[in-house]
N, C-alpha and C positions, 0 to 999 in steps of 0.2 A: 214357488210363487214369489215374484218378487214383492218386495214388504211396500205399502202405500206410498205415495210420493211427501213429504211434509210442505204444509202452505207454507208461503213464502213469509207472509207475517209483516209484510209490509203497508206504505201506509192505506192505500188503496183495501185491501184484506181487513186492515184492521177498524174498517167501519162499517156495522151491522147490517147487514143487507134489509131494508126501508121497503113494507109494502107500497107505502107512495109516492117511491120516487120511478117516473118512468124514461119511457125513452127519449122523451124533449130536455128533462134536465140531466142525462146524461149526456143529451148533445152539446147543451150549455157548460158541462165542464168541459170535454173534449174539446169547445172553443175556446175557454179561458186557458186550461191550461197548453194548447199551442200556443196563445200570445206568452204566456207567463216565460213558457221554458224559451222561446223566442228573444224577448224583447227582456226582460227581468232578470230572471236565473244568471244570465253571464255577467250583470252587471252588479249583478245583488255585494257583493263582497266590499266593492269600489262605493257605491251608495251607501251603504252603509258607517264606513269611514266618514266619508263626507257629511252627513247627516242628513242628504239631500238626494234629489236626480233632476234629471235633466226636465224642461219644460214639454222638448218632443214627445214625451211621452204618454201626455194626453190626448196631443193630437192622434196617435198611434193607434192610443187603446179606443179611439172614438173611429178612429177607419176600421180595425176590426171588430165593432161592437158589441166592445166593452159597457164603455160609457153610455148609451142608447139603452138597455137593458132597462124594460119597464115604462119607457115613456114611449109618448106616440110619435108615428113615423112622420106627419104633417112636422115633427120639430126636430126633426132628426132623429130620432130614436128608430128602434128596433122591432116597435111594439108593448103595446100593454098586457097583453095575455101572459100572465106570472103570476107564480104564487110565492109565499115564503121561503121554499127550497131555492127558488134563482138565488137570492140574496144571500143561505146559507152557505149554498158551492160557489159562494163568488169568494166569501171568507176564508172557506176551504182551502179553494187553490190557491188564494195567495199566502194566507198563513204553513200552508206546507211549506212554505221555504224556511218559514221559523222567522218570517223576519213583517214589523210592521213601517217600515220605511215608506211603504209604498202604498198601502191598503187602505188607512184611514183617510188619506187626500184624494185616491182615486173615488172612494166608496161616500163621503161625504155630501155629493151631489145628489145623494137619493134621500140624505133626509134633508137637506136644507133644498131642495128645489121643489119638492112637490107642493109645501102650501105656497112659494109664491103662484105657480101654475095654477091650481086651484082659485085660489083665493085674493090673488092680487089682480092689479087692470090690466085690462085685455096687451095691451103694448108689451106688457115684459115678457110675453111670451116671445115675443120676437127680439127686441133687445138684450135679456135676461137667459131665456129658456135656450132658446136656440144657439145662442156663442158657447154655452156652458157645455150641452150635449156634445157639438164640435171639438171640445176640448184648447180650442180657442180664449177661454174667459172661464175663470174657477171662482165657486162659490165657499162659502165658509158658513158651518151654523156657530154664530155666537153666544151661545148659553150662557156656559159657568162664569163665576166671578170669583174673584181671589177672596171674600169676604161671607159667601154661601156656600159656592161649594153645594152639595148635592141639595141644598137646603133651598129649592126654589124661590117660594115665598120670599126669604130675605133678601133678593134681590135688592141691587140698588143703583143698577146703572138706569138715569132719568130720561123721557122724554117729554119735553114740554112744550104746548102745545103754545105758538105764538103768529097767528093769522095765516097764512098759508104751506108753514113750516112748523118742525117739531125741531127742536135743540135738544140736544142729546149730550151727556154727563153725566162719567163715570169708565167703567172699566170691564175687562173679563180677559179670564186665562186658563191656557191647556185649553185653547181652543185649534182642532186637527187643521194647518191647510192659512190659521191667519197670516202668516209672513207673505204671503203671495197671492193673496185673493182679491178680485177684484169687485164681489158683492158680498156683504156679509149680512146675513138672517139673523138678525140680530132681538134677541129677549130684551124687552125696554119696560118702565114703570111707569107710566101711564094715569095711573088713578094710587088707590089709597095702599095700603098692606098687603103681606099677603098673597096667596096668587090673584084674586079677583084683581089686582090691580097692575095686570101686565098684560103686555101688547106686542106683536111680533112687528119689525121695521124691517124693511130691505134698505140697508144704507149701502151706496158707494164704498168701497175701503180708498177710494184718492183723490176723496172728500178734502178739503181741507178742518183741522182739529181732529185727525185720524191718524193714529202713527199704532206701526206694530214690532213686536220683538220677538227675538225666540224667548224659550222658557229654557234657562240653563238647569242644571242638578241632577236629578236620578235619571238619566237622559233613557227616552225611549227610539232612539239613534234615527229622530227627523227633527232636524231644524227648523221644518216649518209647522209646528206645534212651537204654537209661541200667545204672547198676549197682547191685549189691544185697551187704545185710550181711544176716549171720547172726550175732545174736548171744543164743549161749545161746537157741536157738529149738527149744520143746519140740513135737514133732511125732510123733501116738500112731504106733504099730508097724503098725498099719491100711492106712497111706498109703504104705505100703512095695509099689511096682509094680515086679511081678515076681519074683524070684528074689536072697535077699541075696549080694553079690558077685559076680553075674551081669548086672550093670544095663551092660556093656560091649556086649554085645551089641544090643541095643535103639537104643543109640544109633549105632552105625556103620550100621541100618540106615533111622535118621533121616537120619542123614548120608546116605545116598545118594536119600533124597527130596529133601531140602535143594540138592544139587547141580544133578538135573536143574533145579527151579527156577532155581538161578541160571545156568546155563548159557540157559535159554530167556529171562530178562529181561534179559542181554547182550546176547544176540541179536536182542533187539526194539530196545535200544536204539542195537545199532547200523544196524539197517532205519530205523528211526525217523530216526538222523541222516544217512544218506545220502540218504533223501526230502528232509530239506532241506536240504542242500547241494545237489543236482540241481534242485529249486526255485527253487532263488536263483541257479544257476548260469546259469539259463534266460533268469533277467529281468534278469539284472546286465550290463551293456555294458560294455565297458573297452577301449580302443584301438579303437573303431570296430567291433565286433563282441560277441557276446557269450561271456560269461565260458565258456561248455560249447564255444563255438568252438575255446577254444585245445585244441592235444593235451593239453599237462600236465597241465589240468583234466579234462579226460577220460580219462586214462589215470589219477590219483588215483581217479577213483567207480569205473571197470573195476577196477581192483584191489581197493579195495572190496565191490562185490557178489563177484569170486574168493573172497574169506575167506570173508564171507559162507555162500556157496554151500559151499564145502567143508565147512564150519561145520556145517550141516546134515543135509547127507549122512552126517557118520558120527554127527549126532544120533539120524537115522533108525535106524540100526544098532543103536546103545545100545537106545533103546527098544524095538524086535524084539527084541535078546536077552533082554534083563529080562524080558518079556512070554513067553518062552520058558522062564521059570526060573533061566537062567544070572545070575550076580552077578561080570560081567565090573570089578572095582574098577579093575584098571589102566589099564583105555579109562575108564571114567568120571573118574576122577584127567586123564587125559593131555586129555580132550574139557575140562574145566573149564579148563583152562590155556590152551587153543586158542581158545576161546570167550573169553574175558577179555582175551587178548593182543590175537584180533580186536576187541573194543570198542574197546579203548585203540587201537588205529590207526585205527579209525574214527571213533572222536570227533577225534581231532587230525586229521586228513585233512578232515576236514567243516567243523569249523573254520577249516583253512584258506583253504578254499572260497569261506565266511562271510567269512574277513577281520574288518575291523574288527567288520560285523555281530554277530558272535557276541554281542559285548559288550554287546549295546543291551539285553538282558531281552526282548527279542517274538519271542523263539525257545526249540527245546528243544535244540539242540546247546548251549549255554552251561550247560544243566540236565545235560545228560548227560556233558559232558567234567568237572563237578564230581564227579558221583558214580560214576563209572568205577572209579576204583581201590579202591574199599570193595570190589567185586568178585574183586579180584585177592588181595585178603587173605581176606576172611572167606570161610568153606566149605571153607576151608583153603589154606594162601598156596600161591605158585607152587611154594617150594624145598619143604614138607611133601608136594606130591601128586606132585612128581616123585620123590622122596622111596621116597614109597608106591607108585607106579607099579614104580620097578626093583624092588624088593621083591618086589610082588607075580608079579614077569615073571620073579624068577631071578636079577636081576643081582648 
């Protein structure tokens, strides 16, 4: 009898098979990943260099609907019948490449456009909502401040309120998508301390007293993650989404769309870098045998898929309860730190695999042990959500 076939162990394989994922969001990846290996994958190498891609690509990802995914078809979209998993496989497949070049600027529109839809006047939905979807006009959510950082409350970029305008003063940076956006959802202060004294603004980005930059240093290889000035930028009372002094809320519960995102493109990229490690593990001979022969090497990828594996299971969870109405923050805070920490050991683990390899550029472990730790900070760092997890638990 011949001896079993061995799984392949790829990256596909290597994600637990999900009672709740059915056959709609397997059709949703099946569509993502044709544009990706399509329109992306051949270019990924070259954008990456650059820091950038091309602007067509929006329009691109918005005729195959990409961009559409979750809003209504009256504004171009694709439809709102979605749950959490759309957003997860949308992280998925593009963090399978190992590369965030392209993810955060595509993906951006989902948390900065839905309160203006919701919550802003009826017009922007045709001005605002509709170019965006098209891929014609990009939006930006402008949060962080170089002075806060995950620490909301201490905001301090102003808006003040001066008869039919707000003037606006002040700043924010490692904002995904500012170098090139043409509306920016903007966290402004409003009233007193605090968060009770913040307010969400839709401002123009080519406003005048509006200028943007990249963010040079630990580079996360897109140029357009860069930061933004406000100065003296008059912005009518109009663009005021949602409730003045109330724009606290809105955003925590950006923040927890933002999360599972990142949580599921850690996840990919750490399936992505144990596919090749176990790759190379296979074809690499060292002492007369090959490299997946030794235990060490094998017990490294074993422990691996472990995190992994766990990783996902209580991913499954989160999205049940959310799906369920519950707004579980302290498993979501505790899964983001869990999911991060697994990358960072799987990328150095796979690397080590690699060996010298890593280094050569004809792989994505070298792409993904670079941009690893952007994970661990942004969406909010380890020490903030643990932070917020005892909080929320009591402690």
């Amino acid at each position: 009898m011949a001896a079993p076939e061995k799984p392949a162990l790829d990256f596909d394989s290597l994600r637990p098979p999900s009672p709740f994922l059915t056959e709609r969001h397997e059709a949703w990846r099946r569509q993502l990943r044709a544009f990706i290996q399509t329109e992306v994958a051949p270019n990924l190498d070259a954008w990456d260099a650059a820091a950038t891609f091309p602007d067509e690509v929006y329009t691109k990802a918005a005729k195959a609907g990409v961009m559409g995914m979750g809003f209504s078809e009256e504004l171009g979209g694709t439809g709102e019948d979605i749950d959490l998993y759309h957003r997860i496989i949308f992280a998925e497949e593009f963090f399978r490449m190992g590369s965030g070049v392209v993810f955060a600027d595509l993906a951006t529109h989902w948390i900065a456009l839905p309160p203006v839809i919701a919550f802003g006047p009826p017009e922007m939905r045709e001005t605002v909502a509709r170019p965006v979807l098209a891929g014609e006009k990009k939006i930006a959510f402008a949060v962080t401040e170089p002075s806060g950082g995950s620490d909301v409350g201490a905001f301090q970029t102003t808006a003040e309120k001066r008869g039919d305008h707000y003037v606006v003063n002040g700043g924010k940076t490692l904002i995904s998508g500012a170098t090139r956006a043409d509306f920016l959802l903007t966290a402004v202060r409003t009233g007193g301390p605090g968060v009770g004294g913040l307010s969400l603004l839709l401002i123009d980005a080519h406003s005048p007293g509006v200028s943007s930059k990249p963010v040079k240093g630990l580079s996360w290889y897109n140029g357009n993650n860069g930061s933004l000035t406000f100065d003296n930028v008059e912005v009518p009372v109009g663009n005021l989404i949602g409730i003045e002094n109330r724009g606290f809320a809105g955003l925590a519960n950006q923040f927890n769309i933002e999360r599972f995102s990142g949580i599921a493109a850690t996840l990919a990229m750490a399936r992505t870098a144990i596919a090749e490690a176990i790759d190379w593990a296979r074809q690499r001979h060292t002492f007369g045998q090959r490299l997946i022969d030794h235990q060490a090497m094998r017990h490294k990828i074993v422990e691996m898929i472990q995190r992994v594996n766990a990783c996902y299971a209580y991913l499954d969870i989160l999205v049940w309860r959310f799906g369920r109405g519950e707004t579980p923050v302290a498993d979501l805070a505790m899964m983001k730190i869990q999911a991060t920490t697994t990358l960072e050991h799987c990328a150095r683990e796979s690397l080590q695999v690699l060996g010298g390899r890593a280094y050569t550029g004809d792989n994505r472990v070298e792409r993904i042990y670079r941009e690893a730790r952007i994970f661990v900070i942004g969406g909010g760092s380890e020490e903030i959500l643990r932070d917020l997890a005892g909080r929320q638990l009591g402690l």
